[in-house]
C-alpha positions as CSV (number, residue, x, y, z in Angstrom):
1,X,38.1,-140.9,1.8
2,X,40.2,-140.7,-1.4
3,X,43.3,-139.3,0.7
4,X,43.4,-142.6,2.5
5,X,42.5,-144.8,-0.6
6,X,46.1,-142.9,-2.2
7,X,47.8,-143.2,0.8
8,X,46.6,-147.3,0.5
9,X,47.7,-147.6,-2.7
10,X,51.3,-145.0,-2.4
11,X,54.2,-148.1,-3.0
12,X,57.2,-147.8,-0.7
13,X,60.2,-146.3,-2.3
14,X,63.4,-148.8,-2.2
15,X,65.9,-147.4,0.2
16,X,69.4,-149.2,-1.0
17,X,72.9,-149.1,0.1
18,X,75.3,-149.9,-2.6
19,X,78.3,-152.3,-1.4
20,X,81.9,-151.3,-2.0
21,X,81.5,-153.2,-5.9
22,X,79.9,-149.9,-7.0
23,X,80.3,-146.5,-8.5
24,X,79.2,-143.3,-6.2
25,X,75.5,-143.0,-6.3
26,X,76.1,-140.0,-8.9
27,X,76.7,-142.6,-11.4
28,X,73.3,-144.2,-11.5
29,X,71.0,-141.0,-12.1
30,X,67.6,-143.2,-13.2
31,X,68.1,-145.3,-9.8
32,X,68.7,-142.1,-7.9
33,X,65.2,-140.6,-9.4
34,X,63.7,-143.9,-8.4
35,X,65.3,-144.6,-5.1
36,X,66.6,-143.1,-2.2
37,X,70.2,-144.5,-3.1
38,X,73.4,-144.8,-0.7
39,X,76.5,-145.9,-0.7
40,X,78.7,-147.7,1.9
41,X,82.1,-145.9,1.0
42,X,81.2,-142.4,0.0
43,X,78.0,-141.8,2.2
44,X,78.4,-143.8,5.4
45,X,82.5,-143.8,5.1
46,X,82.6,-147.5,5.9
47,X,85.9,-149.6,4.6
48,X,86.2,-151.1,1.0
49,X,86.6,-154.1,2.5
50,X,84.5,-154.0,5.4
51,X,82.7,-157.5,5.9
52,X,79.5,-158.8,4.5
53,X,78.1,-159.2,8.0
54,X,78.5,-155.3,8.6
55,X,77.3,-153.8,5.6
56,X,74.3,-156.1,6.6
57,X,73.8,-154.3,9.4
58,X,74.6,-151.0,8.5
59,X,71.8,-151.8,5.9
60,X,69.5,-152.9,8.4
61,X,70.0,-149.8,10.9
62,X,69.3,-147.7,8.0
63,X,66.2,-149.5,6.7
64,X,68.2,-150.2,3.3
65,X,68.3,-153.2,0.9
66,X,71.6,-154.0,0.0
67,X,72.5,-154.0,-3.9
68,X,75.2,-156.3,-4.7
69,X,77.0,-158.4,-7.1
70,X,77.8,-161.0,-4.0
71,X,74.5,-162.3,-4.3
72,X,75.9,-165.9,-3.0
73,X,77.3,-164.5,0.4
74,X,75.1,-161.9,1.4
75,X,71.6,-164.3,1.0
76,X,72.6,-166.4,4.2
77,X,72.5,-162.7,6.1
78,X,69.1,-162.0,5.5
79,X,66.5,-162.6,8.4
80,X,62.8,-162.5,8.0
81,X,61.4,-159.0,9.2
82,X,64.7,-157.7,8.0
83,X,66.5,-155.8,5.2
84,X,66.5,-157.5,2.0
85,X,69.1,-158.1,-0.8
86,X,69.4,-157.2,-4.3
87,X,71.8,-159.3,-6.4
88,X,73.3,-158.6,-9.5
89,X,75.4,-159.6,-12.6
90,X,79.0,-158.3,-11.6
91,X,79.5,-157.9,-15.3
92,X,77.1,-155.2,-16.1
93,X,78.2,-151.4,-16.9
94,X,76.9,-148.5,-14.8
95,X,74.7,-147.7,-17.8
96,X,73.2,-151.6,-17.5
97,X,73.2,-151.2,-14.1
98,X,71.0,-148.0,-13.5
99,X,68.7,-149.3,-16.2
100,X,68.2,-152.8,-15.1
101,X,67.5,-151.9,-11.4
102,X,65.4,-148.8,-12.0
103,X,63.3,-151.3,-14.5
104,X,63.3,-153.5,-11.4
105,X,62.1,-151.2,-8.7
106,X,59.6,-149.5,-10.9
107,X,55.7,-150.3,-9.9
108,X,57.2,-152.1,-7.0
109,X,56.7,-151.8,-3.6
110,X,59.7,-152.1,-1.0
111,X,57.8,-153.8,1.9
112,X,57.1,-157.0,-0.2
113,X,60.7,-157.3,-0.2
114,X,62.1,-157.2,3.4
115,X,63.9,-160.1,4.5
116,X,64.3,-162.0,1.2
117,X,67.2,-162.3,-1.6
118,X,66.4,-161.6,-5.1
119,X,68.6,-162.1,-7.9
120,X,67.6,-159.7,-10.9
């Protein structure tokens, strides 16, 4: 009975692609701890300037949430039931970066944040 009541209560980790805007994954070593961290260039060997739509997709086929500092373009992509998006500042450091969003995922759980766009 307690197995399933920590299995219940066991969040979701985030699962999140980082758009072409952002350093390799290596760079961020709190969110990689806290996440399960990708990124579009250097893990999945898509274009720097692939389009919004397709790193949306990509995102989705992988079950990821998209991390970006395009907050305003990438929101009218998401669909309910979907991946989500995380928006950011595009003037943070890596340093602000990797503590801001590992503050934000913390205690969280991923499924309360499929198909909606959050600006942190």
């Amino acid at each position: 009975m307690s197995k399933n009541k920590s299995q219940q209560s066991k969040k979701e980790k985030f699962r999140l692609l980082l758009d072409s805007a952002f350093a390799k994954p290596e760079f961020f070593p709190k969110l990689r701890k806290k996440t399960n961290l990708a990124h579009m260039v250097h893990d999945y060997s898509m274009s720097p300037q692939a389009e919004d739509e397709e790193i949306y997709q990509k995102a989705t086929k992988e079950n990821r949430f998209v991390l970006t500092v395009n907050f305003k373009d990438f929101k009218k992509l998401v669909k309910k039931g979907r991946s989500g998006i995380i928006g950011i500042d595009s003037y943070l450091t890596n340093d602000q970066i990797d503590e801001f969003v590992s503050d934000f995922v913390s205690g969280k759980d991923s499924e309360d944040f499929i198909g909606k766009a959050i600006k942190i």
